[in-house]
N, C-alpha and C positions, 0 to 999 in steps of 0.2 A: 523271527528276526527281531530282533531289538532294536528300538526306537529312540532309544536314550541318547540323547545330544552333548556337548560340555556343556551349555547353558541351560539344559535341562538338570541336570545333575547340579550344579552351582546352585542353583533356584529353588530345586528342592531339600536342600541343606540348609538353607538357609532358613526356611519355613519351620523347620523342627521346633517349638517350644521350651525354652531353656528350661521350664519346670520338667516337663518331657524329660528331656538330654539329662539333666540330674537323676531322675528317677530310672530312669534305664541306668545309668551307670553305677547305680545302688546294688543292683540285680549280681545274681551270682555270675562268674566269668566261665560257670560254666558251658550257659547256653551262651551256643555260635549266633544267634540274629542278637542278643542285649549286647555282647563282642562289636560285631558290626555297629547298634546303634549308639554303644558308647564312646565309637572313634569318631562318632559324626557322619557315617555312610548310611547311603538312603540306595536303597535297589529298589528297583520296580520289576514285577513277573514280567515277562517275553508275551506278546500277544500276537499268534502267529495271522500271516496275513497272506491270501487266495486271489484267484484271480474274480472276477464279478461272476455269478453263477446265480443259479435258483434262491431265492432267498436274499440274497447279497445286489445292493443296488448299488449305483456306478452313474455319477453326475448329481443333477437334480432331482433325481428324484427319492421318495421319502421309503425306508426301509422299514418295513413292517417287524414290530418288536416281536420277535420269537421265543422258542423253548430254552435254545440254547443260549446259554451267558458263562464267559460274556459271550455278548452278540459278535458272529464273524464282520471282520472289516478286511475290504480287500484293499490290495494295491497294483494298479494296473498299470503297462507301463505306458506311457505317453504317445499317441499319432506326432510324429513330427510336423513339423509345420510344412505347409505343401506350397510351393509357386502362387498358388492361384490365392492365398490367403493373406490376410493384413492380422497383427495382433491388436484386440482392444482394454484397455484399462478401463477398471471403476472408475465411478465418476466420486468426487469428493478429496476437499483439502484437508493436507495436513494429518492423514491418517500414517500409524503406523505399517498400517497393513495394506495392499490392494491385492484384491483378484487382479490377472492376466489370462482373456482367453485369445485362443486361435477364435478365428472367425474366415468363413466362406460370404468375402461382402456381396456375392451373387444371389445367394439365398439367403442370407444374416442369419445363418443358421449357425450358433457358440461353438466352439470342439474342445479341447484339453484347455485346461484349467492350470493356471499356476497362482500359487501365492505369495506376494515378495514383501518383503519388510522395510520400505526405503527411507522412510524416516526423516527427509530430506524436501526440501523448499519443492523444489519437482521434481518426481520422480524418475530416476537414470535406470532407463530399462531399455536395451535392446533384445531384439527378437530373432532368430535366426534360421533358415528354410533349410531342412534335414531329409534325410533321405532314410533311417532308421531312426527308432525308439532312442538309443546310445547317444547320436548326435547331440551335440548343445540347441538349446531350443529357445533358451531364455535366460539373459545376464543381467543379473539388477547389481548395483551397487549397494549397500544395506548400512542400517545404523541399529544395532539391538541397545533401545535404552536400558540406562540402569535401576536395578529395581533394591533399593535399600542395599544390605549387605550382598548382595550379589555382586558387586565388584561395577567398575567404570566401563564404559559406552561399549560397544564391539563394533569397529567398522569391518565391513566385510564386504569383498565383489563375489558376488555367488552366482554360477551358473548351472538353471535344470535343465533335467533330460531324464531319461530312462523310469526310475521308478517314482523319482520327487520326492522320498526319503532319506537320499544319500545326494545330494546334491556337490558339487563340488567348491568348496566353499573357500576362498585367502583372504586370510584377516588381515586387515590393514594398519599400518604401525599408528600408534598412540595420534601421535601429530596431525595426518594426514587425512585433508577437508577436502574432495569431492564437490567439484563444481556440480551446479544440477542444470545447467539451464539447455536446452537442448542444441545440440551442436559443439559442445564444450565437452565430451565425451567419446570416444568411437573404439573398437574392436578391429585389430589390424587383418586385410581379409584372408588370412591364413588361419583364421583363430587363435594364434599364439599370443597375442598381446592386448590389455585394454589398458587406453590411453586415455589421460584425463587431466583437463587444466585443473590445478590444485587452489583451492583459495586459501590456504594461509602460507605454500609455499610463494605463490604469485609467480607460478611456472607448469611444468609439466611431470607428472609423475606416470611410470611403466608398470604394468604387474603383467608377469609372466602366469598368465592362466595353468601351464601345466603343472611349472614347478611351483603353484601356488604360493608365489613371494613376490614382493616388489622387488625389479632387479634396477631400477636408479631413477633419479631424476632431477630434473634440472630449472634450476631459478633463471626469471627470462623478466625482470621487469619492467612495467611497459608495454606487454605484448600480452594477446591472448584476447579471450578468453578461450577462442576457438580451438579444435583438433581434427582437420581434414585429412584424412588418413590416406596415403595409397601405397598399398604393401607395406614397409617400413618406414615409409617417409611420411611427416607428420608437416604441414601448412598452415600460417597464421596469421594474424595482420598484427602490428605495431603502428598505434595508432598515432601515438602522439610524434611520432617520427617518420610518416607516410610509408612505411615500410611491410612489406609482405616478406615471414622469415621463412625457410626451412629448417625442419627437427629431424636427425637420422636416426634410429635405432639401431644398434649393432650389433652384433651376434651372439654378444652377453648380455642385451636386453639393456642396452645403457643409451641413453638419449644424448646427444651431442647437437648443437648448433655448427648448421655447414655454412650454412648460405642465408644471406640479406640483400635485397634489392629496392631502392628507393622508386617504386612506379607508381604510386597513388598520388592523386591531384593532392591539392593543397590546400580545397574546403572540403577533403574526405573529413567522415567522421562515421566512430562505427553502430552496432547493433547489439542488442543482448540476444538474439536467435540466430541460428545460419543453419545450412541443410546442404546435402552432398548428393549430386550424382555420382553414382559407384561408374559406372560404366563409363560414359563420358568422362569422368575426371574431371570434374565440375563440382563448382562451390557457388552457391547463391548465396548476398547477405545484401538484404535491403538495408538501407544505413538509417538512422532514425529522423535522418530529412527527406526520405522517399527515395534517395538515388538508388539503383538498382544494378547490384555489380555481380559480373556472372565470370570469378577466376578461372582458368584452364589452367589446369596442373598437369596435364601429360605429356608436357615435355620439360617437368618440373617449374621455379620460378618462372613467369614473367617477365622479360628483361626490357622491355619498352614502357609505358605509361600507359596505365588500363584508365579506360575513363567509362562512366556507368552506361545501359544499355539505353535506362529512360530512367523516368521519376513515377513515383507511385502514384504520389500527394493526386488526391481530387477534392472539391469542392462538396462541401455536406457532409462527409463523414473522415473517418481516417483510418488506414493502413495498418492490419496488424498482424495474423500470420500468414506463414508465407513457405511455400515449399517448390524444391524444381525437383522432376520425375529422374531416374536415375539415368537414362538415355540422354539427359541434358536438353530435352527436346521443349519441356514446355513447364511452366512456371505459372502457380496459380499464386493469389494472394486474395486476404480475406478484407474486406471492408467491415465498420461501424456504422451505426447510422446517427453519430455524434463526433465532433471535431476529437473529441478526450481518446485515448488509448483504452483500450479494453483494460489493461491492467491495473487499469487507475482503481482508485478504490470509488468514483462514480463515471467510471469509463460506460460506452456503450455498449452495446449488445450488437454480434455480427450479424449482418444482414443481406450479404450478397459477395460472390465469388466471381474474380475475375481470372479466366486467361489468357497469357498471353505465349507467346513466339519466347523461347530460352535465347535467341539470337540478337534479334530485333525491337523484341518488347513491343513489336505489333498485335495487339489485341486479339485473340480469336473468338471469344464469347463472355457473356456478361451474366451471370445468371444470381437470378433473387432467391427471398422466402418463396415467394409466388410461383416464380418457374420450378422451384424443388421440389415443392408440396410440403414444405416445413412450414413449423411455425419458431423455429429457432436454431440454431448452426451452432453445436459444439466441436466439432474438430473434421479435416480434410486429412487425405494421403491418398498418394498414388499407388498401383499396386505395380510390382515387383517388375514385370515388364513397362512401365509406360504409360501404357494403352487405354487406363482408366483411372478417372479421379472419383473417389469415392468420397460421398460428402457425408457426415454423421450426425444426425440430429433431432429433433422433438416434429413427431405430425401433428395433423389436426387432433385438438379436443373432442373427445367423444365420450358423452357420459359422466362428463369431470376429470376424464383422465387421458395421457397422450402418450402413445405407446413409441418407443425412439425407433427410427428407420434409418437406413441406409441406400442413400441412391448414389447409381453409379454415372459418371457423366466421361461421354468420350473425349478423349485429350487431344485428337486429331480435328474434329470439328466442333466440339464444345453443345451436345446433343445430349439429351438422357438415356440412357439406355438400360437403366434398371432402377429400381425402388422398392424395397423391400425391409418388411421390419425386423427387428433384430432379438432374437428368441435365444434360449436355454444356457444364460448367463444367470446367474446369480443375484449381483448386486446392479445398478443402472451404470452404464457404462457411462465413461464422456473423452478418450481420445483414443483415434486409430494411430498406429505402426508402422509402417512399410517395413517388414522381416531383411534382414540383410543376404545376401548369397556367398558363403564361404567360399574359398577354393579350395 
């Protein structure tokens, strides 16, 4: 099989040394490779590839340099992502590159391995629970910088699965800027469509994942940045006009404006994060003065006046992520242990997890460093049913070093029910997933 990509082939063209490229096209026309390198093509041998065997390692571990060369390299195909599992990212900004693995947060024990190119303020990765190898497993949106003559940027929303060689890849037009901030993105649950507030259209834009194209989109300004997706129909706030809109998608993949409804108070103001119950049909967005709004979309808009469930804001620290489990049942959010936003560039460091009632915003548990057995809280998610909040973070120091664990805490009583460190990843991880459930 052949591994040669168009940006691999671009890339390596370009590398050629113009004294090279002159001196090959000196050469006689007889021979076929000076032919080839005097038009500028660059081929590379075929390096066939096996499934993992004797000899042939497969993850992390280290392949003993053998007789044979080149050395076999396999490619196997992917475990889909199971129910029971959350995806986690590398930890580190600003990288072109991140691992994605599966993970069992029960045992923190790493599985399939992906590598995304997202290139982008924060990384737009969803995760998605399969039932074969084929299934989509993982959709990053992607930006391939430009390397010299290699030609300008490549956006692309690329989805693996199967072998992670052939990945399904739509390149996205010149223009078009992919919001990253989480919640501002989604995958409609058919799998047909990912949707995404655009920033330089200052609206929404559609790409139809099969036919790997953008089939429309629409300027909305004012409104956004969010994309609450159920089936076709895409949910949003308009902030400066108290308004909650809907987006329809149509059968040719075209976004339309149906419906506006005036139901937000009149000291709403919004958030840069929000998060979606799939099942319940539930939007959480804490708003950036603590109020705590919990939309129902299942019987589409709102047509009364939503007013919030409660306020975040406490005393000593401040309010920063925030997520509700997909049953709509319960809503964790993270505290600081400084008035400043984490995101500040001298914001706090989190320090304790509160949850509470999706309904009522009645309290259920309060839990610290101390209760978790952390010494530091990089990233929360619920897993796929509800039933448990998995908290992601740094343990004690031992020996100068702290190995990251994963406890799981029940969402019904706010109890710990597992803790366990997180092994056969590659790079140090820093945020969990909750995988989506197609239909």
């Amino acid at each position: 099989m052949s591994v040669t990509s168009r940006r691999v082939v671009r890339g390596a063209a370009a590398t050629v040394p113009l004294a090279l490229v002159l001196s090959l096209s000196a050469c006689s026309s007889d021979d076929a490779g000076d032919q080839a390198s005097s038009a500028g093509a660059v081929t590379y041998p075929s390096v066939g590839y096996t499934a993992p065997g004797e000899g042939i390692s497969l993850g992390s571990d280290d392949q003993e340099i053998g007789a044979t060369i080149p050395e076999p390299l396999h490619v196997s195909e992917i475990e889909p992502i199971k129910p029971n599992e959350l995806l986690v990212v590398a930890d580190g900004f600003g990288k072109l590159e991140l691992g994605v693995n599966a993970i069992d947060p029960a045992t923190g024990v790493a599985g399939s391995r992906f590598v995304v190119g997202p290139g982008i303020w924060d990384p737009v990765i969803h995760g998605f629970v399969g039932e074969k190898p084929s299934d989509p497993a993982v959709l990053a949106a992607e930006v391939w910088r430009p390397r010299g003559s290699r030609g300008a940027a490549d956006f692309t929303v690329t989805t693996y699965s199967g072998n992670l060689l052939e990945p399904s890849e739509v390149l996205l037009p010149d223009y078009a800027r992919v919001h990253s901030r989480p919640g501002s993105s989604a995958v409609t649950s058919d799998g047909k469509y990912f949707v995404t507030w655009d920033d330089g259209l200052y609206g929404v834009r559609v790409v139809d994942l099969a036919a790997k194209k953008e089939t429309g989109a629409l300027q909305i300004v004012g409104c956004g940045p969010f994309t609450w997706v159920d089936g076709d129909e895409i949910y949003s706030v308009c902030e400066e006009t108290r308004e909650l809109i809907q987006i329809s998608i149509d059968d040719a993949g075209v976004p339309a404006e149906t419906r506006r409804t005036k139901v937000l108070p009149a000291d709403f103001v919004s958030a840069r994060e929000v998060s979606w119950a799939a099942e319940a049909k539930k939007a959480l967005l804490v708003c950036a003065n603590g109020d705590v709004y919990v939309f129902d979309f299942s019987n589409g808009l709102p047509t009364s006046e939503v007013s919030p469930i409660g306020n975040a804001g406490q005393d000593g620290g401040r309010f920063a992520g925030n997520v509700i489990d997909n049953t709509g049942t319960r809503i964790a959010i993270e505290y600081t242990d400084t008035e400043i936003h984490p995101d500040s560039a001298r914001g706090g460091d989190v320090v304790k997890i509160d949850l509470h009632d999706a309904s009522t915003f009645a309290p259920v548990k309060s839990v610290d460093l101390a209760a978790l057995g952390l010494t530091g809280i990089d990233s929360m998610a619920f897993s796929v049913d509800g039933r448990t909040l998995y908290v992601l973070g740094s343990g004690p120091e031992v020996d100068g070093e702290s190995k990251q664990k994963i406890v799981g805490i029940d969402s019904a009583s706010g109890n710990q029910i597992s803790a366990v460190d997180v092994t056969a990843t590659v790079d140090d991880v820093g945020t969990l997933l909750t995988p989506q459930v197609l239909e």
